[in-house]
ROMARKOL-782914 format. One record per residue (C-alpha): residue number from 1; residue in one letter; x negated, y negated, z negated. Coordinates in pm, whole numbers. Layout:
# ROMARKOL-782914
<pt i="NUM" aa="A" u="X" v="Y" w="Z"/>
...
//
This chain:
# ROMARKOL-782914
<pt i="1" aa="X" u="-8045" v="-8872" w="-7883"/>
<pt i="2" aa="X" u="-8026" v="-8686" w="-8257"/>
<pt i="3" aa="X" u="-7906" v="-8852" w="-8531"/>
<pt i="4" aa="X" u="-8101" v="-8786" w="-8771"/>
<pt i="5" aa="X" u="-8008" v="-8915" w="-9157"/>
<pt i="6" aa="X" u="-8221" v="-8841" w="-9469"/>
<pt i="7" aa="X" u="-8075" v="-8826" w="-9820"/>
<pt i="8" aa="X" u="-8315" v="-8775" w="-10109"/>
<pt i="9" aa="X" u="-8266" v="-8839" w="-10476"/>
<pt i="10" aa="X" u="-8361" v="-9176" w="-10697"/>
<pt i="11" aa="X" u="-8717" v="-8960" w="-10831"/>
<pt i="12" aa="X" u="-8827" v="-9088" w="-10511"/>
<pt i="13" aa="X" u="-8780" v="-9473" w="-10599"/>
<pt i="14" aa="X" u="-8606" v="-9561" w="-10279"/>
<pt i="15" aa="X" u="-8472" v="-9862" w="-10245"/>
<pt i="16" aa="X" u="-8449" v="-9916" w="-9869"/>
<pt i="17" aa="X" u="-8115" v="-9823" w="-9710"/>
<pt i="18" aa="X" u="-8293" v="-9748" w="-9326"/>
<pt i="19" aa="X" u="-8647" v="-9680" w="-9176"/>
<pt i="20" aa="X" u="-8637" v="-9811" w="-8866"/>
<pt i="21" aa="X" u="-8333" v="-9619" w="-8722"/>
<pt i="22" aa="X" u="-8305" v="-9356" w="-8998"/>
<pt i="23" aa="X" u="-8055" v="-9404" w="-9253"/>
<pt i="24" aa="X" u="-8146" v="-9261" w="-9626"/>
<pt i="25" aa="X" u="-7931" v="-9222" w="-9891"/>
<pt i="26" aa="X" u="-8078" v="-9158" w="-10254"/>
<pt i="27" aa="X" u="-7820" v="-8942" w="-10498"/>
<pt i="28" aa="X" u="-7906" v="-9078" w="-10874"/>
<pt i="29" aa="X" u="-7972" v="-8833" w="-11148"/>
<pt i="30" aa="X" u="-7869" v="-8877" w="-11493"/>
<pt i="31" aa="X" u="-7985" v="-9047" w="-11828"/>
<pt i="32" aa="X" u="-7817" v="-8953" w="-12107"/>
<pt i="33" aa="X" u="-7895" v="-9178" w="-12388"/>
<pt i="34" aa="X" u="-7703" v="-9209" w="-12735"/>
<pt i="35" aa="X" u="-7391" v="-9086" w="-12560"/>
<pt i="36" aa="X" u="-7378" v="-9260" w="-12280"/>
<pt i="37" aa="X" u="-7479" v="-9125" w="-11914"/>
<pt i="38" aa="X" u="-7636" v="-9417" w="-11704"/>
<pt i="39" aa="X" u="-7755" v="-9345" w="-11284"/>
<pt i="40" aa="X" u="-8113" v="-9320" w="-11235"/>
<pt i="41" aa="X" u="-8207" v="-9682" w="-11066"/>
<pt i="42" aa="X" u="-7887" v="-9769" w="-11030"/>
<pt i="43" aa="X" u="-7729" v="-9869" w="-11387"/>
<pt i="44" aa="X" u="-8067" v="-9808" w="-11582"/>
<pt i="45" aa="X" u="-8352" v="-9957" w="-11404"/>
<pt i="46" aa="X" u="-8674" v="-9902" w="-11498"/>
<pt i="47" aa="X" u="-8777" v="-10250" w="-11706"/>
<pt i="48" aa="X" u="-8520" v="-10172" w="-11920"/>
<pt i="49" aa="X" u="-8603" v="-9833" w="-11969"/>
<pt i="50" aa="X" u="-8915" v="-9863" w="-12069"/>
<pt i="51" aa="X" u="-8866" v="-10161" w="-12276"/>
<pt i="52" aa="X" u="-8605" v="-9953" w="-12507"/>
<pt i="53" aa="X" u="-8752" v="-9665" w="-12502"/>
<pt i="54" aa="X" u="-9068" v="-9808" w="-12731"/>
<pt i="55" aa="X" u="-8825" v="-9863" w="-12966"/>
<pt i="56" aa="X" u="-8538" v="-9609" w="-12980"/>
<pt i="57" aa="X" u="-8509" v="-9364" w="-13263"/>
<pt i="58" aa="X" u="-8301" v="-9127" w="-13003"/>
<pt i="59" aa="X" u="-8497" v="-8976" w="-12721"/>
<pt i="60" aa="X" u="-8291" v="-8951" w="-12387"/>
<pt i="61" aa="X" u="-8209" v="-8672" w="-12159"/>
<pt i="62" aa="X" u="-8181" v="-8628" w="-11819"/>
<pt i="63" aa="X" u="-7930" v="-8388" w="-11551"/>
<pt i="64" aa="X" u="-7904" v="-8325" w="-11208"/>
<pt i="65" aa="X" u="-7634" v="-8475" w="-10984"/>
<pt i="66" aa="X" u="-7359" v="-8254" w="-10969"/>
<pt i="67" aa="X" u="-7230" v="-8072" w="-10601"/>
<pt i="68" aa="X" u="-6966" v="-8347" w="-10598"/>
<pt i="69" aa="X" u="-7269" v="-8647" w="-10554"/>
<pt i="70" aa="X" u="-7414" v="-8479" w="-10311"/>
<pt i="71" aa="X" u="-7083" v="-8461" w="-10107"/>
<pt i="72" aa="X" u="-6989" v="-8780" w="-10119"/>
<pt i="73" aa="X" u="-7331" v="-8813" w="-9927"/>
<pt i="74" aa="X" u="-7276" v="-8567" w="-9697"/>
<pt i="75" aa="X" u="-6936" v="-8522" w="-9560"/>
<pt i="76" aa="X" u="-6922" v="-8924" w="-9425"/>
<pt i="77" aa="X" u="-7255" v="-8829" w="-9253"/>
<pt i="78" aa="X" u="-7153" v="-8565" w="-9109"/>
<pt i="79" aa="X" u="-6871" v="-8699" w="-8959"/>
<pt i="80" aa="X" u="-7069" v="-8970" w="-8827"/>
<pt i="81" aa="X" u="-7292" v="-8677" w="-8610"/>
<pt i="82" aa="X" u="-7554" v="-8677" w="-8853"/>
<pt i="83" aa="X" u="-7783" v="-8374" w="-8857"/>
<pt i="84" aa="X" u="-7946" v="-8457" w="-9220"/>
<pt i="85" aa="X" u="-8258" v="-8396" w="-9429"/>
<pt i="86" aa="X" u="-8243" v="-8390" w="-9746"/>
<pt i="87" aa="X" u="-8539" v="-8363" w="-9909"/>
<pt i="88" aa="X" u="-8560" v="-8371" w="-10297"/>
<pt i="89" aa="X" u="-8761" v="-8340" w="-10664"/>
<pt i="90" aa="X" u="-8922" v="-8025" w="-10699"/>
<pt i="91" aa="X" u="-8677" v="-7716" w="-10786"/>
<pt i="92" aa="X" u="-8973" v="-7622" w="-11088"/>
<pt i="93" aa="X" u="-8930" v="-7892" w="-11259"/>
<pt i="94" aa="X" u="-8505" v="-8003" w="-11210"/>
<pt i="95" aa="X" u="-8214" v="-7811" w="-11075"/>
<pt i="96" aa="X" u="-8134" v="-8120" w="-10803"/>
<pt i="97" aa="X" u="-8167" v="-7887" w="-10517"/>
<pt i="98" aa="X" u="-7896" v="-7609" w="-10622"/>
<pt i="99" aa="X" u="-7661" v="-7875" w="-10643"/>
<pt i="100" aa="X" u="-7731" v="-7953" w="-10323"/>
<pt i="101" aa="X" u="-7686" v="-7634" w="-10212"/>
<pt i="102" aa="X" u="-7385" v="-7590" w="-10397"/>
<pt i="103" aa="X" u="-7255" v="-7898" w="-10174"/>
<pt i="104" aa="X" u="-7347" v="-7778" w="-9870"/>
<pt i="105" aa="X" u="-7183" v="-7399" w="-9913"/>
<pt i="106" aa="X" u="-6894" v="-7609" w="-9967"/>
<pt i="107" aa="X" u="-6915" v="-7780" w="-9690"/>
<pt i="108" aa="X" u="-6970" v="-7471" w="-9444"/>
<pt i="109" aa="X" u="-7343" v="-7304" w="-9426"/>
<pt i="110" aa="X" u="-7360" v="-7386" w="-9047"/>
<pt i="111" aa="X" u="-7335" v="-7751" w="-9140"/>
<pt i="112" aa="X" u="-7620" v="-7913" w="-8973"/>
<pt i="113" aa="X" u="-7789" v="-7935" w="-9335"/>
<pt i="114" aa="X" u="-8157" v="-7877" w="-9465"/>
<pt i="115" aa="X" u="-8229" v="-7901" w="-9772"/>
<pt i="116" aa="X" u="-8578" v="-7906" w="-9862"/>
<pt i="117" aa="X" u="-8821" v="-7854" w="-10145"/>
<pt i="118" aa="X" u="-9072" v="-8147" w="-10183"/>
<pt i="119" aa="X" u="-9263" v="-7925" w="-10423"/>
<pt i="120" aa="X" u="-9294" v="-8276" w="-10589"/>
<pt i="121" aa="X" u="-9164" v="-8560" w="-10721"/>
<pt i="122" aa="X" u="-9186" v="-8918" w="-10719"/>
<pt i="123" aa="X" u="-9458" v="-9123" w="-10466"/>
<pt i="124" aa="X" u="-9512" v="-8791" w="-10286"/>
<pt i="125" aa="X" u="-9162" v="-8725" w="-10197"/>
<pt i="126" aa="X" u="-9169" v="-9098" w="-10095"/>
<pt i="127" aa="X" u="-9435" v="-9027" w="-9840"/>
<pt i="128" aa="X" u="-9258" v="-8708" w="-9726"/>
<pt i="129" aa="X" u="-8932" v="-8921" w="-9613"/>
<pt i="130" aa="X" u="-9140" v="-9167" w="-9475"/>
<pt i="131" aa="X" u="-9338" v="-8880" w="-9207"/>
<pt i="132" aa="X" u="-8996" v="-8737" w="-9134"/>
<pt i="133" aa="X" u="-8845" v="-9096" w="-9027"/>
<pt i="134" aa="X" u="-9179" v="-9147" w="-8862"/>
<pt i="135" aa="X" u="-9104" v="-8880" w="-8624"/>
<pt i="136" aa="X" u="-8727" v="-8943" w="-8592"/>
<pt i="137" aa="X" u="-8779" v="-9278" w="-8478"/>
<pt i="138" aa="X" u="-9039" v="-9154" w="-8261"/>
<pt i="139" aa="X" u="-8794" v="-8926" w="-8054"/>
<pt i="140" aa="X" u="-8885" v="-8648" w="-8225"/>
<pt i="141" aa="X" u="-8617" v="-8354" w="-8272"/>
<pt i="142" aa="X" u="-8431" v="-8233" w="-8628"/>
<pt i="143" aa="X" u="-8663" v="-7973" w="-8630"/>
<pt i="144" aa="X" u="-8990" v="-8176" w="-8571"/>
<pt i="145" aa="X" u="-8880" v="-8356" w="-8856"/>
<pt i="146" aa="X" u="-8853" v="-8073" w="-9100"/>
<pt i="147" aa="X" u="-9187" v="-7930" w="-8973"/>
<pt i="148" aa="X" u="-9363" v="-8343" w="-9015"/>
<pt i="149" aa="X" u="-9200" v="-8279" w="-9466"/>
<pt i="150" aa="X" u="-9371" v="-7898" w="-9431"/>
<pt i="151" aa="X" u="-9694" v="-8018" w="-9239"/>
<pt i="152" aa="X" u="-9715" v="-8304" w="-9578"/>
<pt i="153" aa="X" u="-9640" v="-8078" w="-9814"/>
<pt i="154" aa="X" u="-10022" v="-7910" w="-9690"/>
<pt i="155" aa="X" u="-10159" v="-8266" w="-9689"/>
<pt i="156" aa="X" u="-10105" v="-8417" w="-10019"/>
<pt i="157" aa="X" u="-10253" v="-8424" w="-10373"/>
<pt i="158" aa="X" u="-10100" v="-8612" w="-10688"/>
<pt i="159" aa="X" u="-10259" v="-8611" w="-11008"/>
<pt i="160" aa="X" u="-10189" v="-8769" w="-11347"/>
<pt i="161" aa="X" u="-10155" v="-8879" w="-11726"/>
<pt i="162" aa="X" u="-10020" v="-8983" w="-12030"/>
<pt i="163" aa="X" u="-10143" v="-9205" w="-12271"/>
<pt i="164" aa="X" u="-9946" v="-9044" w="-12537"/>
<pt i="165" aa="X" u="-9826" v="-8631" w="-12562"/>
<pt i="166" aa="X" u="-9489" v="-8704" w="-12741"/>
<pt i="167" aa="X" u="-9290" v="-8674" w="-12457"/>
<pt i="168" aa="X" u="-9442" v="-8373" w="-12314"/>
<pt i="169" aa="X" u="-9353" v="-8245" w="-12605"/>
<pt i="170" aa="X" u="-9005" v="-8380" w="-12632"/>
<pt i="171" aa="X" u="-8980" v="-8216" w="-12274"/>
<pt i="172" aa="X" u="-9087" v="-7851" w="-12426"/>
<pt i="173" aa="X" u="-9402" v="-7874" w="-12177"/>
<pt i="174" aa="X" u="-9586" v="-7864" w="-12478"/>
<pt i="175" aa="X" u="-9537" v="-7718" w="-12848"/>
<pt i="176" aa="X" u="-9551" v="-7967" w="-13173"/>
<pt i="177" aa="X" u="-9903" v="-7802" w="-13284"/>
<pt i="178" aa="X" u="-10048" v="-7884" w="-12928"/>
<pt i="179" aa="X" u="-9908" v="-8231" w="-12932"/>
<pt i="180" aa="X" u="-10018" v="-8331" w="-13292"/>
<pt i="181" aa="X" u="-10367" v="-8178" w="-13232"/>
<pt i="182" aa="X" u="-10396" v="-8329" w="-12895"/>
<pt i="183" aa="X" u="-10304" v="-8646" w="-13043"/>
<pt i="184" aa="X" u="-10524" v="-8614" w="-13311"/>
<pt i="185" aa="X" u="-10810" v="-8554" w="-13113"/>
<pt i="186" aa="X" u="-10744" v="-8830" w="-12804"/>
<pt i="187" aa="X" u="-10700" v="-8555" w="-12584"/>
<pt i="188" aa="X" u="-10482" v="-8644" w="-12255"/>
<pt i="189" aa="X" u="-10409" v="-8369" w="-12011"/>
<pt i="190" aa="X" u="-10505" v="-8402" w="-11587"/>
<pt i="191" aa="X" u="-10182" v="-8290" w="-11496"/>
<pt i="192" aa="X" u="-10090" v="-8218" w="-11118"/>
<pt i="193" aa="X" u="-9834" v="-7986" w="-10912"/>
<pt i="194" aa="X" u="-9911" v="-7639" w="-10831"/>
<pt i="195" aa="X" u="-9634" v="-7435" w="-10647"/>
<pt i="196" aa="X" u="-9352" v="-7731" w="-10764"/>
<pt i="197" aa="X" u="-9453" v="-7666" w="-11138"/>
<pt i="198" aa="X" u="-9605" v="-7954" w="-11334"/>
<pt i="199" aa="X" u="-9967" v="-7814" w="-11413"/>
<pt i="200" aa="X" u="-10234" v="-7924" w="-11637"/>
<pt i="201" aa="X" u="-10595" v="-7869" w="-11466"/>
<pt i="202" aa="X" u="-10793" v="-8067" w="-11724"/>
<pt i="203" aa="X" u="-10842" v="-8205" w="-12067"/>
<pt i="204" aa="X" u="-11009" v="-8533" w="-12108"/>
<pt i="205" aa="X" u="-11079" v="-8719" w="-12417"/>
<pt i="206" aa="X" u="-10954" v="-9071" w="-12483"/>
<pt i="207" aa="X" u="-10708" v="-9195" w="-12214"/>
<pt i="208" aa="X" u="-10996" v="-9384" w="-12061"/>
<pt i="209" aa="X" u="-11166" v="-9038" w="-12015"/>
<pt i="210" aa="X" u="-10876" v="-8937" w="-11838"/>
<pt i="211" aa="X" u="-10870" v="-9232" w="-11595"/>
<pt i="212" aa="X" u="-11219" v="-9123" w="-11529"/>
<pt i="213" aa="X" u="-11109" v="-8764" w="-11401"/>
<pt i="214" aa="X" u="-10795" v="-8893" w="-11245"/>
<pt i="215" aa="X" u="-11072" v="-9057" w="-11027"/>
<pt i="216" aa="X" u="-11287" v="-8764" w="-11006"/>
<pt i="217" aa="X" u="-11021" v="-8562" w="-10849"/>
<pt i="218" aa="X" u="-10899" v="-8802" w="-10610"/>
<pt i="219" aa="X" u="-11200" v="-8838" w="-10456"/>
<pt i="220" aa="X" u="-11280" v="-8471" w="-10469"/>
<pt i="221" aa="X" u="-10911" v="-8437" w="-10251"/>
<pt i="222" aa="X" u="-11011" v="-8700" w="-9972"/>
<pt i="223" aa="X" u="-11410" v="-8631" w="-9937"/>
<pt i="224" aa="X" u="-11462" v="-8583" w="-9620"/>
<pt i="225" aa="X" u="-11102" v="-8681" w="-9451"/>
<pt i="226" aa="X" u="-10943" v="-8910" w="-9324"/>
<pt i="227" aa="X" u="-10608" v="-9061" w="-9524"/>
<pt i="228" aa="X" u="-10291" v="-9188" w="-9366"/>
<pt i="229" aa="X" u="-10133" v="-9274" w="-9720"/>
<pt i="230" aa="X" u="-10249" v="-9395" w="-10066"/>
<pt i="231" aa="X" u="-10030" v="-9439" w="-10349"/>
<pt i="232" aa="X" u="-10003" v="-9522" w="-10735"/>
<pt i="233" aa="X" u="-9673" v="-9506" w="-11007"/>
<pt i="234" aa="X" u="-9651" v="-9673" w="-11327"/>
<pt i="235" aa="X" u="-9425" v="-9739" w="-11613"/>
<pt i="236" aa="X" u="-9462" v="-10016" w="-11821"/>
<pt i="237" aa="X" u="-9822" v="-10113" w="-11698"/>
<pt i="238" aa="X" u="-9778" v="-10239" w="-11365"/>
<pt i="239" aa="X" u="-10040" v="-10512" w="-11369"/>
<pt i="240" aa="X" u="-10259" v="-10224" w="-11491"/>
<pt i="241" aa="X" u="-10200" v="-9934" w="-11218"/>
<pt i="242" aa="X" u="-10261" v="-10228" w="-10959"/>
<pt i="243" aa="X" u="-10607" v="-10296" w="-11052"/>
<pt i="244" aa="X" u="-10670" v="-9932" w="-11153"/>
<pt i="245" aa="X" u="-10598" v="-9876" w="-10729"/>
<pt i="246" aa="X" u="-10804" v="-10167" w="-10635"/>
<pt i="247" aa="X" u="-11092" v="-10019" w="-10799"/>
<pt i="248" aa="X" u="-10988" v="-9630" w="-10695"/>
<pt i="249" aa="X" u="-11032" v="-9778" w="-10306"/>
<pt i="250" aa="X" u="-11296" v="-9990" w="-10332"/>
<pt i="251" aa="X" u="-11534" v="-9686" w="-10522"/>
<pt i="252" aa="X" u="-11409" v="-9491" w="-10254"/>
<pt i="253" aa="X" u="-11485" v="-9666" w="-9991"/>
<pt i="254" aa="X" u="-11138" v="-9693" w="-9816"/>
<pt i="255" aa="X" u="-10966" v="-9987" w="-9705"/>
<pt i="256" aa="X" u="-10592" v="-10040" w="-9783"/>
<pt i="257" aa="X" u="-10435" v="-9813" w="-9594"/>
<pt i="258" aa="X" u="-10089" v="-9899" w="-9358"/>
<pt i="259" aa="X" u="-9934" v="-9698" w="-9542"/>
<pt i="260" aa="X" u="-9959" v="-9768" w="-9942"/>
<pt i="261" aa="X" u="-9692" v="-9834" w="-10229"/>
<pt i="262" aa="X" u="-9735" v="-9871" w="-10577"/>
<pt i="263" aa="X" u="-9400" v="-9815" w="-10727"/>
<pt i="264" aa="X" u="-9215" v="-9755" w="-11078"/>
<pt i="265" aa="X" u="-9182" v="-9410" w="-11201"/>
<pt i="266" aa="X" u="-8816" v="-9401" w="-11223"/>
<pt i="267" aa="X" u="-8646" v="-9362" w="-11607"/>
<pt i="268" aa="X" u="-8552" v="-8967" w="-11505"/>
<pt i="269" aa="X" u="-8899" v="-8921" w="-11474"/>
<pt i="270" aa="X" u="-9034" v="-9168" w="-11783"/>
<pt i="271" aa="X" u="-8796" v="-8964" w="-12003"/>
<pt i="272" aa="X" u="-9097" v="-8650" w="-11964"/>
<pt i="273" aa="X" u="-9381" v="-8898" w="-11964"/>
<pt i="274" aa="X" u="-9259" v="-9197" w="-12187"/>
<pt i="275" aa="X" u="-9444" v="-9536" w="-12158"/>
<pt i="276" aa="X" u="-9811" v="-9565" w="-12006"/>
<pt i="277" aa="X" u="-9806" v="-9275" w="-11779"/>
<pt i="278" aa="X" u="-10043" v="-9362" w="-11451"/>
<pt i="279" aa="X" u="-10034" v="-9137" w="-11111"/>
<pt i="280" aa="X" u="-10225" v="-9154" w="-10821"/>
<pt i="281" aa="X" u="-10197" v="-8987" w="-10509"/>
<pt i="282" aa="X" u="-10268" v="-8915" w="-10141"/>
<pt i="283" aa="X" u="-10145" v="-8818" w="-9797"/>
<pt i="284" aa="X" u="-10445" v="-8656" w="-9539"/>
<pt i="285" aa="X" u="-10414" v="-8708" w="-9169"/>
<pt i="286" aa="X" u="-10345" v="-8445" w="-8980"/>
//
């Protein structure tokens, strides 16, 4: 039988150590915050982030893992007879997957390695790991695993927004003039993934007007199919994004689905969206 292991990163807010049979391993990135460098999830959790971050006159940062984190992954799997997936945050928006591949040249480039592109970040690469397992512990082969993380990619849609455009700015995703005026004028960007690159596809006014499309184009993504997977993320307004779902599946018609999570959007990520940031998204059956 194949051993199959999957190692993502902590965008993905992982916390369990095995699906079923599958092992997973999550590599941390970095916050670096007035001089000190704190793991993603690990040594800065997410309460804490968000509760500082209201308050701090110094913005943090955020970096990849280096090659070396993503051996120390690796190599013990390996020599365990792993065959691993690693699937990861979107290349367009961090560079976590050329350290990755920086790990595995080291290691050899026919090490039974494959690295792959979520094209996302976040819930969605959450629901990626969770097809691939799916199949693993199904008896399905390595390869029918990578081909259940390319046959999600197709099915998914994520969409989202901020309730304030400081830290788009901050993140250079937007200028100071489009922040202020934005600002100025409640405007809060529909923002989703196109090709692995953080997009903005509308402009609503007033972060309630933004809920309102965030709605909009959910339902526009599942009319007429069926959905294995519905999920939500949230920052500092947990009790918030859980009622904001309740009411997304109940206008829609759907029942909670098996599969559904509504997790924490991890401080790497909260660094680009800062406090009040809301995403929703789906996986379509196939």
């Amino acid at each position: 039988m194949t051993k199959i292991a999957i190692v993502t990163d902590s965008t993905a807010s992982f916390s369990e150590q095995h699906i079923g049979d599958v092992p997973v391993y999550a590599v941390p990135l970095d916050v670096i915050w007035a001089g000190e460098t704190y793991k993603d999830g690990v040594d800065m959790h997410h309460d804490t982030f968000y509760s500082r971050l209201k308050t701090a006159k110094e913005m943090p940062t955020t970096s990849q893992p280096s090659p070396k984190a993503f051996l120390e992954v690796y190599k013990p799997l390996l020599e365990d007879g792993y065959q691993i997936l690693s699937i990861h945050i979107s290349e367009g928006i961090s560079g976590t997957i050329n350290s990755a591949l920086q790990a595995k040249h080291i290691l050899g480039e026919d090490a039974p390695i494959e690295i792959l592109d979520s094209f996302v970040t976040a819930m969605v690469l959450k629901m990626q790991i969770l097809e691939a397992a799916q199949v693993s512990n199904q008896g399905g082969s390595f390869e029918d695993a990578i081909a259940a993380v390319k046959s999600a990619r197709e099915r998914c849609g994520v969409f989202f927004t901020v309730e304030t455009l400081e830290f788009l700015e901050r993140g250079g995703r937007l200028t100071r003039m489009e922040a202020f005026a934005g600002n100025l004028l409640q405007i809060r960007p529909i923002l989703t993934f196109v090709d692995g690159k953080i997009t903005s596809i509308q402009k609503a006014r007033t972060f309630k007007g933004a809920l309102k499309a965030l709605k909009e184009h959910f339902m526009k993504g599942i009319e007429g199919k069926q959905v294995r997977n519905i999920s939500a993320t949230y920052t500092d307004n947990q009790a918030f994004v859980e009622e904001f779902i309740t009411e997304l599946l109940q206008e829609a018609g759907i029942e909670r689905p098996t599969q559904m999570f509504i997790d924490p959007l991890t401080p790497v990520i909260g660094t680009h969206t800062g406090p009040g940031c809301i995403g929703i998204a789906y996986l379509l059956e196939e």
